[in-house]
mmJSON file of the N, C-alpha and C atoms, coordinates in Angstrom:
{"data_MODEL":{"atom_site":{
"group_PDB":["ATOM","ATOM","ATOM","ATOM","ATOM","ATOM","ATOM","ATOM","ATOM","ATOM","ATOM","ATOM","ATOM","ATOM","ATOM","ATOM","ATOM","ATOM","ATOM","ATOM","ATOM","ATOM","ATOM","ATOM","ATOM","ATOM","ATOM","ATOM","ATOM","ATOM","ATOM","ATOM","ATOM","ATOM","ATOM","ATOM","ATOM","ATOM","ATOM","ATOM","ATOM","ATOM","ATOM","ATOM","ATOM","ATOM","ATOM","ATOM","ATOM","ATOM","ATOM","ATOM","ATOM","ATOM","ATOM","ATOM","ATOM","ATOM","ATOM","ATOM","ATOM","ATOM","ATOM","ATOM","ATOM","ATOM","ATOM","ATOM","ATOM","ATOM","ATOM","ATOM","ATOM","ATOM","ATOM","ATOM","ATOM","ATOM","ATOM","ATOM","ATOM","ATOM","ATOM","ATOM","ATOM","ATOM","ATOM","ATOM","ATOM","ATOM","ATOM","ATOM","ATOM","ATOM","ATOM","ATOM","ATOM","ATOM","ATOM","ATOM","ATOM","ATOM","ATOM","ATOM","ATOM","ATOM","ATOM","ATOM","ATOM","ATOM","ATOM","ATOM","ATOM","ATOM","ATOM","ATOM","ATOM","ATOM","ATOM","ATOM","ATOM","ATOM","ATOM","ATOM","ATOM","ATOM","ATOM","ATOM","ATOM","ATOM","ATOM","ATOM","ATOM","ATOM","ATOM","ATOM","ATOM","ATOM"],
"id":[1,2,3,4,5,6,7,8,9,10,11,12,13,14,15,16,17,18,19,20,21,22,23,24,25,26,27,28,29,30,31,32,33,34,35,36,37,38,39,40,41,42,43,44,45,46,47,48,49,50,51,52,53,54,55,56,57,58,59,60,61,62,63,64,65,66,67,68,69,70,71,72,73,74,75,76,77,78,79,80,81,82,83,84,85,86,87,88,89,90,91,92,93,94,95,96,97,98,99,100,101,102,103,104,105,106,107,108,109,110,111,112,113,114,115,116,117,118,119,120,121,122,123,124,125,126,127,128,129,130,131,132,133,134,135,136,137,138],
"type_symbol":["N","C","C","N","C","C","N","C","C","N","C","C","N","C","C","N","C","C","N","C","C","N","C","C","N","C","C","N","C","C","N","C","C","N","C","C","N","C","C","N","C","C","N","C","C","N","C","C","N","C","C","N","C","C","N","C","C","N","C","C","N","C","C","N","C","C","N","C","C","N","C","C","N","C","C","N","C","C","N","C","C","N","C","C","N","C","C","N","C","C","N","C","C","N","C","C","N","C","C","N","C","C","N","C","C","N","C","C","N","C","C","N","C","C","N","C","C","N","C","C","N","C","C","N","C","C","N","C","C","N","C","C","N","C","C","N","C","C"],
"label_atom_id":["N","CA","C","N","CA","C","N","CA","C","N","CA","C","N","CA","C","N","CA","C","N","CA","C","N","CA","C","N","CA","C","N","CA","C","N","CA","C","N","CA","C","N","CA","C","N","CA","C","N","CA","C","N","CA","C","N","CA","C","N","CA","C","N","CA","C","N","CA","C","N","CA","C","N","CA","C","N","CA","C","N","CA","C","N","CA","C","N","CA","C","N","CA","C","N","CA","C","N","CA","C","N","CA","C","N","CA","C","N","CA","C","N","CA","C","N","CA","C","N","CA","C","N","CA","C","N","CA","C","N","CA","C","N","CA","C","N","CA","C","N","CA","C","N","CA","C","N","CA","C","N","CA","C","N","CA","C","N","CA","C"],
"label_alt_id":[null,null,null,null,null,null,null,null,null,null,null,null,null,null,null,null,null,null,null,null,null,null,null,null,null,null,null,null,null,null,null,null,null,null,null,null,null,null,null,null,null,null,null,null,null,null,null,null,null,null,null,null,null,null,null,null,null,null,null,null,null,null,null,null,null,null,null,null,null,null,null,null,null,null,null,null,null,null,null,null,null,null,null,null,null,null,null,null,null,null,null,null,null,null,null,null,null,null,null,null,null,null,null,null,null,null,null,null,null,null,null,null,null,null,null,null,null,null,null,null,null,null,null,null,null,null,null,null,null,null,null,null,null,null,null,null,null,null],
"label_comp_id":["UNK","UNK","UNK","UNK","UNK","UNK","UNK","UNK","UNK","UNK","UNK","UNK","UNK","UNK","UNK","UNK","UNK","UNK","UNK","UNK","UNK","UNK","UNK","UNK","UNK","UNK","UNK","UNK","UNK","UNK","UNK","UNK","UNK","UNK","UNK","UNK","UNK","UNK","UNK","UNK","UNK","UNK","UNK","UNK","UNK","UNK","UNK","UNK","UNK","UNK","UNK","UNK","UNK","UNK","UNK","UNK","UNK","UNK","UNK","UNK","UNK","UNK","UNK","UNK","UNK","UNK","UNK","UNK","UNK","UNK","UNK","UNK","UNK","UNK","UNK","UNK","UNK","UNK","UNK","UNK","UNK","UNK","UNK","UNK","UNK","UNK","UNK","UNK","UNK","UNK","UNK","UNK","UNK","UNK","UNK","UNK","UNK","UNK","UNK","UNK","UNK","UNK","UNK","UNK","UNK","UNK","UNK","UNK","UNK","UNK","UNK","UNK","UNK","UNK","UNK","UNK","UNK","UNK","UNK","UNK","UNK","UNK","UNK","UNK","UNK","UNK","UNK","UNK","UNK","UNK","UNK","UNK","UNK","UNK","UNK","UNK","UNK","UNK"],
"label_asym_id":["A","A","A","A","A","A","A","A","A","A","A","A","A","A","A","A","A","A","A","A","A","A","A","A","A","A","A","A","A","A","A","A","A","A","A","A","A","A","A","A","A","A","A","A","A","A","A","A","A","A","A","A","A","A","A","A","A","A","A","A","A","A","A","A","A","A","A","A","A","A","A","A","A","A","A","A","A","A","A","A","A","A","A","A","A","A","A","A","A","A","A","A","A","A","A","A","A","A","A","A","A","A","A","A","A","A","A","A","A","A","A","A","A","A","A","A","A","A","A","A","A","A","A","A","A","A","A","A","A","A","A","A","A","A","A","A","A","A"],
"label_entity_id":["1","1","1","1","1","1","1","1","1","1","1","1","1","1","1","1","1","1","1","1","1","1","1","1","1","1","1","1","1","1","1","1","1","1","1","1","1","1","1","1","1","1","1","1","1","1","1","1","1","1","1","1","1","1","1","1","1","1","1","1","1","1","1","1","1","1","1","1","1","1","1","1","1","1","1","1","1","1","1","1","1","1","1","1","1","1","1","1","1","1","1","1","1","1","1","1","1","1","1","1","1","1","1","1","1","1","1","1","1","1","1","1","1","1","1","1","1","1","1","1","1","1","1","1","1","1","1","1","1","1","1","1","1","1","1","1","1","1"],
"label_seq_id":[1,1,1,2,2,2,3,3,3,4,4,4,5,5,5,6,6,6,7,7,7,8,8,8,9,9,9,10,10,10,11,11,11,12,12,12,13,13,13,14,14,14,15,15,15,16,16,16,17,17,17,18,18,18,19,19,19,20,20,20,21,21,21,22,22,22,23,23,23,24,24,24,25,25,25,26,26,26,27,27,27,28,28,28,29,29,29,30,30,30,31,31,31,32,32,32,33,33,33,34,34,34,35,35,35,36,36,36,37,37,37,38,38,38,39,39,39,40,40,40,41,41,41,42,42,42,43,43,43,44,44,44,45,45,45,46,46,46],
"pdbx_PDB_ins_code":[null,null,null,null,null,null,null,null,null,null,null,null,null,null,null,null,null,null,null,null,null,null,null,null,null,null,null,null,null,null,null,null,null,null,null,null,null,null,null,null,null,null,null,null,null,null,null,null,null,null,null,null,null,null,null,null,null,null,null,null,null,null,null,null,null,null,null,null,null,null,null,null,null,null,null,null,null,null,null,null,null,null,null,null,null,null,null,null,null,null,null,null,null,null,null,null,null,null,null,null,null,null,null,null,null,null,null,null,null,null,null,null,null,null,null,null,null,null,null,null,null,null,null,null,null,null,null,null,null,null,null,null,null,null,null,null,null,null],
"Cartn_x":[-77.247,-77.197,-75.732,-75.425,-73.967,-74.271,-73.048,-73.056,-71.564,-70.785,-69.459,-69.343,-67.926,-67.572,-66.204,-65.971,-64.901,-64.265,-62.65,-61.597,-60.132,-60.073,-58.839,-57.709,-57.054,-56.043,-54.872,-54.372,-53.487,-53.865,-52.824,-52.886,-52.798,-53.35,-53.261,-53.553,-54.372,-54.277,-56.007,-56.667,-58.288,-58.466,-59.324,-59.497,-61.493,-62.026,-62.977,-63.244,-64.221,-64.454,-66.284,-66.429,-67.449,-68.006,-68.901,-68.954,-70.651,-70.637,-71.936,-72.591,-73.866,-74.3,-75.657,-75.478,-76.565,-77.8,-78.65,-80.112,-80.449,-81.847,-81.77,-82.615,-82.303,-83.611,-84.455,-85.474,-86.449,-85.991,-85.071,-84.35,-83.35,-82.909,-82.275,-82.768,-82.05,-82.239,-81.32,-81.848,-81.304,-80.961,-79.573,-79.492,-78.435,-79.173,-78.577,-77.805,-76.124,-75.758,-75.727,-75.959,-75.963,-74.637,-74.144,-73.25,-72.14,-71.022,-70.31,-69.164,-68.864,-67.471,-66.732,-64.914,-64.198,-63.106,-63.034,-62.317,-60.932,-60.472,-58.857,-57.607,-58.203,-57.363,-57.9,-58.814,-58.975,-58.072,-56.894,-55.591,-56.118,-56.584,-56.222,-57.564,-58.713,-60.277,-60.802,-61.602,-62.926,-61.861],
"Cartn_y":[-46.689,-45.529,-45.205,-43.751,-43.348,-42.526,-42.922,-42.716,-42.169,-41.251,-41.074,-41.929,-42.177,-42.837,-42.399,-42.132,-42.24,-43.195,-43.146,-44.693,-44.173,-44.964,-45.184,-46.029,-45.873,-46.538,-47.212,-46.36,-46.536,-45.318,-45.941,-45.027,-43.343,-42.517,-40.557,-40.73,-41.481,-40.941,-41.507,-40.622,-40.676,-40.361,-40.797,-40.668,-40.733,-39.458,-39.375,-40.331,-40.628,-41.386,-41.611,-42.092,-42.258,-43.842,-44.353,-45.783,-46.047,-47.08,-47.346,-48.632,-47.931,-49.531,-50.145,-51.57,-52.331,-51.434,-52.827,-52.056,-52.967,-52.101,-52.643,-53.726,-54.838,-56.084,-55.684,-56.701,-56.547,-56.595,-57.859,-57.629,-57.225,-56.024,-54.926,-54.096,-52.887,-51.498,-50.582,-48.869,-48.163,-47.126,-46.882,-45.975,-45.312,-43.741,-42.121,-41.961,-41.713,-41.294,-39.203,-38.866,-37.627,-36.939,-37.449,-37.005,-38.762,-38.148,-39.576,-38.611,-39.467,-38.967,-40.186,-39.81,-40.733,-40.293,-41.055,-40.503,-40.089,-39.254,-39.269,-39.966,-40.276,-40.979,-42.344,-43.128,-44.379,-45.097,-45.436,-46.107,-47.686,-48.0,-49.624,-50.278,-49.979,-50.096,-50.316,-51.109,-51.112,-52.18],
"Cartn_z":[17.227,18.065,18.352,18.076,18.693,20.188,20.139,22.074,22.053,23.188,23.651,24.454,24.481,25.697,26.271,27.306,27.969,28.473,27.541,28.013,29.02,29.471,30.417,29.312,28.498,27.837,28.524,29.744,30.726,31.609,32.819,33.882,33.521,34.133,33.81,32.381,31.574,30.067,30.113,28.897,28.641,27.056,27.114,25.361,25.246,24.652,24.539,22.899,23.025,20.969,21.312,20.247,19.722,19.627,20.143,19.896,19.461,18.371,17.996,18.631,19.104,19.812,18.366,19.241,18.198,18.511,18.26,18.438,19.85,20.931,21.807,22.175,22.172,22.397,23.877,23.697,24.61,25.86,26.045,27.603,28.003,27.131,27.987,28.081,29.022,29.446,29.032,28.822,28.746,29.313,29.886,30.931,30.593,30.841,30.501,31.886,31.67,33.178,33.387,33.527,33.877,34.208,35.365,36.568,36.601,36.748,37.274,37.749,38.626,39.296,39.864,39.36,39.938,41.398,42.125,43.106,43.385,42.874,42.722,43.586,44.701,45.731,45.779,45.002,44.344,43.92,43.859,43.047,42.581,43.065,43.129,42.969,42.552,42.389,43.031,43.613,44.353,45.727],
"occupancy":[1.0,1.0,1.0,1.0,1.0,1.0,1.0,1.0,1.0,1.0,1.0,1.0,1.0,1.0,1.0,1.0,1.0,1.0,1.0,1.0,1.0,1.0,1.0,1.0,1.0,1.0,1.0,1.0,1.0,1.0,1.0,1.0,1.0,1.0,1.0,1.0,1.0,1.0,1.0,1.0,1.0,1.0,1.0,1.0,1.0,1.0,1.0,1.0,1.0,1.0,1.0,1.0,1.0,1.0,1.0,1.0,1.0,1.0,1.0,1.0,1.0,1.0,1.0,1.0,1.0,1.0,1.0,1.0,1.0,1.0,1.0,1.0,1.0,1.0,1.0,1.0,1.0,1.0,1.0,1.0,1.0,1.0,1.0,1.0,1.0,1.0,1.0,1.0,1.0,1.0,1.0,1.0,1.0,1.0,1.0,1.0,1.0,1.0,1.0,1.0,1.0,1.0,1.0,1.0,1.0,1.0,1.0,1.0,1.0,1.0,1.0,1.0,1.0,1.0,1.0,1.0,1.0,1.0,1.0,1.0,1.0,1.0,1.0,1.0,1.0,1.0,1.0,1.0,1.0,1.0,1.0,1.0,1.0,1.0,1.0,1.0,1.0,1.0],
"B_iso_or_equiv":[0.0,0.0,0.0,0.0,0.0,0.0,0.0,0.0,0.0,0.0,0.0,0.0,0.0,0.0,0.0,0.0,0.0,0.0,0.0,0.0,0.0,0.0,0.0,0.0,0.0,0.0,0.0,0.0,0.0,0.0,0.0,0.0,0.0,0.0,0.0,0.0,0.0,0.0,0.0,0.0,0.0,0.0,0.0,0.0,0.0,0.0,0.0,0.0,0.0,0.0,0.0,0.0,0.0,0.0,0.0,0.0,0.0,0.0,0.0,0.0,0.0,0.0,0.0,0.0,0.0,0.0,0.0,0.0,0.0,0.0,0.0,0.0,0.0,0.0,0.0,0.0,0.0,0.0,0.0,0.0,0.0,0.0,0.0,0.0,0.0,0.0,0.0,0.0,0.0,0.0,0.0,0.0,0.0,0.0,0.0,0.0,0.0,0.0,0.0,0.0,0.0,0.0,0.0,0.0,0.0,0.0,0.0,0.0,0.0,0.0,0.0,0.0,0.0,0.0,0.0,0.0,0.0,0.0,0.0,0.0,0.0,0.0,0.0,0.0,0.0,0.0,0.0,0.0,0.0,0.0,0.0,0.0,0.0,0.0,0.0,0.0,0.0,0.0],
"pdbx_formal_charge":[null,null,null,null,null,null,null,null,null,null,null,null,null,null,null,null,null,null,null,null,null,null,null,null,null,null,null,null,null,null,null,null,null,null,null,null,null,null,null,null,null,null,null,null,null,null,null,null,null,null,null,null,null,null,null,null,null,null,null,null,null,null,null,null,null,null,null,null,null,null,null,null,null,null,null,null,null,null,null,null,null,null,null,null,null,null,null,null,null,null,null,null,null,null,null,null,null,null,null,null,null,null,null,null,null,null,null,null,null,null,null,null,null,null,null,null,null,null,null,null,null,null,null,null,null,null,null,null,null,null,null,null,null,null,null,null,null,null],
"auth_seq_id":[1,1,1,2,2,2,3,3,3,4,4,4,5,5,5,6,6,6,7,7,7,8,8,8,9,9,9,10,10,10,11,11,11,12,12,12,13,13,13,14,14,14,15,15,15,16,16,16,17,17,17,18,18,18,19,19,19,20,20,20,21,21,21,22,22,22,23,23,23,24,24,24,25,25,25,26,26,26,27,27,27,28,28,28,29,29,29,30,30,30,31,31,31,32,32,32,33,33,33,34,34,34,35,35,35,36,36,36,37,37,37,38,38,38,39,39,39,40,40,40,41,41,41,42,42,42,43,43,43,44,44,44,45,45,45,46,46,46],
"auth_comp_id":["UNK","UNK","UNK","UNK","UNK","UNK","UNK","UNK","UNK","UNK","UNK","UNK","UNK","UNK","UNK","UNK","UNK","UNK","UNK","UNK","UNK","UNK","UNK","UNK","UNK","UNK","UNK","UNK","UNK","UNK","UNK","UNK","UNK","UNK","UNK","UNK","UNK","UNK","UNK","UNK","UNK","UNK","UNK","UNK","UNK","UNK","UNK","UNK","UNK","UNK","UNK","UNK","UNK","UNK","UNK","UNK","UNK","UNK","UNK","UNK","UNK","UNK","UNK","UNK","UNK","UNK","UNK","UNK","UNK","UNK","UNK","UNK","UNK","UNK","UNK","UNK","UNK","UNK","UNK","UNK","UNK","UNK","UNK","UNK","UNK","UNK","UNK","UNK","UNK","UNK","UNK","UNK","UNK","UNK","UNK","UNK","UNK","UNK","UNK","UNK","UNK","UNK","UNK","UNK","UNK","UNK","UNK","UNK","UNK","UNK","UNK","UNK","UNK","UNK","UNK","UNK","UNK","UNK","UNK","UNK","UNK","UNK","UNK","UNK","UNK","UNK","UNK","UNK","UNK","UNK","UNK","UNK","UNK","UNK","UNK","UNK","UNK","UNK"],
"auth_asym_id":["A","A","A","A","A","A","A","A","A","A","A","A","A","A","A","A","A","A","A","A","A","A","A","A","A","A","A","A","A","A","A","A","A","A","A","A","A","A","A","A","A","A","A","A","A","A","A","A","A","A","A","A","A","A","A","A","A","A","A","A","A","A","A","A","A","A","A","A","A","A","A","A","A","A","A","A","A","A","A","A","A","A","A","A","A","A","A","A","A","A","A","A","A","A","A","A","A","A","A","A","A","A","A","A","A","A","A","A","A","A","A","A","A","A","A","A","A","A","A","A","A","A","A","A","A","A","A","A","A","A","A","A","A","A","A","A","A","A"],
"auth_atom_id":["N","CA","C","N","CA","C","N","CA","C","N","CA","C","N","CA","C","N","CA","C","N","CA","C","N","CA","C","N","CA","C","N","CA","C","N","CA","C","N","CA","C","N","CA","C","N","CA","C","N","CA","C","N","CA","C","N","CA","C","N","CA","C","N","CA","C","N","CA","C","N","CA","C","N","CA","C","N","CA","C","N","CA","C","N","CA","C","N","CA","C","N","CA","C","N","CA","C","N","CA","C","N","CA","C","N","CA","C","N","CA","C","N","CA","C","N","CA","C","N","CA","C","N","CA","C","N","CA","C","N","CA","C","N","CA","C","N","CA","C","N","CA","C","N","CA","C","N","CA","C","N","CA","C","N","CA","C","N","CA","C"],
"pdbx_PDB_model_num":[1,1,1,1,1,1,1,1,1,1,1,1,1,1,1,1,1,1,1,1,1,1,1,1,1,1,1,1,1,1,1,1,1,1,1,1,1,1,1,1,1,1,1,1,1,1,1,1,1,1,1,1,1,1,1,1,1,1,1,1,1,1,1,1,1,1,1,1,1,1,1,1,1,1,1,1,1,1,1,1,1,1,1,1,1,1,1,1,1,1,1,1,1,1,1,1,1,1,1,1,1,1,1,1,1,1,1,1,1,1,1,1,1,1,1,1,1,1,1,1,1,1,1,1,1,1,1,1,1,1,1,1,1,1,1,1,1,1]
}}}
């Protein structure tokens, strides 16, 4: 399965690509995100 993904390479820089996943075994899950948002005044992570 191809999927996008969005990367952080370094700080202010993003890079959209393409990544292929395996196939999915029985004990995982698959989850579609819709909506994501990051907080711009976030600096330093969680």
């Amino acid at each position: 399965m191809k999927v996008k993904t969005l990367i952080f390479p370094e700080v202010n820089k993003f890079e959209i690509s393409e990544l292929t996943l395996g196939q999915i075994g029985k004990e995982d899950i698959k989850v579609r995100t819709i909506i994501s948002a990051i907080s711009p005044k976030q600096k330093d992570g969680f």
